[in-house]
C-alpha positions in Angstrom: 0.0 0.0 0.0 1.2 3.3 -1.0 1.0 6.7 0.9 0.0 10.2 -1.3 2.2 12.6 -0.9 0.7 15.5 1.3 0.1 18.6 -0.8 1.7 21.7 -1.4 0.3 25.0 -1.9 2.2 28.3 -2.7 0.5 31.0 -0.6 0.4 34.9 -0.4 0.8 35.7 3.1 2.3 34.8 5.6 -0.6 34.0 7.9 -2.9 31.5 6.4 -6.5 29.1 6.9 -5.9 25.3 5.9 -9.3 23.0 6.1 -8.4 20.4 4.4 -10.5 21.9 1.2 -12.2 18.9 0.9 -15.9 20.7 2.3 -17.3 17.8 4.9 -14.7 15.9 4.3 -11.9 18.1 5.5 -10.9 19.3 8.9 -11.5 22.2 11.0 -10.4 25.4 9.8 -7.1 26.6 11.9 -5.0 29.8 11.2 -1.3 28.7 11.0 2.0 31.2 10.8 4.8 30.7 8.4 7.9 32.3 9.6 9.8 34.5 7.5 13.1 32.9 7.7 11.7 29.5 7.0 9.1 30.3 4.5 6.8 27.2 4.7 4.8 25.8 7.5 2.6 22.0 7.8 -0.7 21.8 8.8 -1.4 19.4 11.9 -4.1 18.0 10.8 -3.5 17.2 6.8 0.3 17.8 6.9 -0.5 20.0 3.8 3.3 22.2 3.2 1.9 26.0 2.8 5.1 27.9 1.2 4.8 31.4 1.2 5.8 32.5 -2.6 8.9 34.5 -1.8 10.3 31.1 -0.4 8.9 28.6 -3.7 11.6 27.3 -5.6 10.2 25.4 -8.9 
């Protein structure tokens, strides 16, 4: 069995919402903090990577 990789999502800002965009089927909507000098922050719920765009690297 074979695990999806958790998604990744180039953001605006630098405080963002993550509910799992999936309507019922996501989680509860929580406001999470990236820090500047990391540039990307998890969500504890879907472990989706929010990377803010000044810290994206295609």
């Amino acid at each position: 069995m074979s695990m999806q990789a958790p998604e990744t999502r180039v953001v605006e800002t630098y405080r963002v919402a993550c509910d799992g965009g999936e309507g019922a089927l996501g989680h509860p909507r929580v406001w999470l903090q990236i820090p500047t000098d990391k540039g990307w922050v998890e969500c504890p719920y879907c472990d989706a990577k929010l990377v803010h765009r000044d810290h994206h690297q295609e």
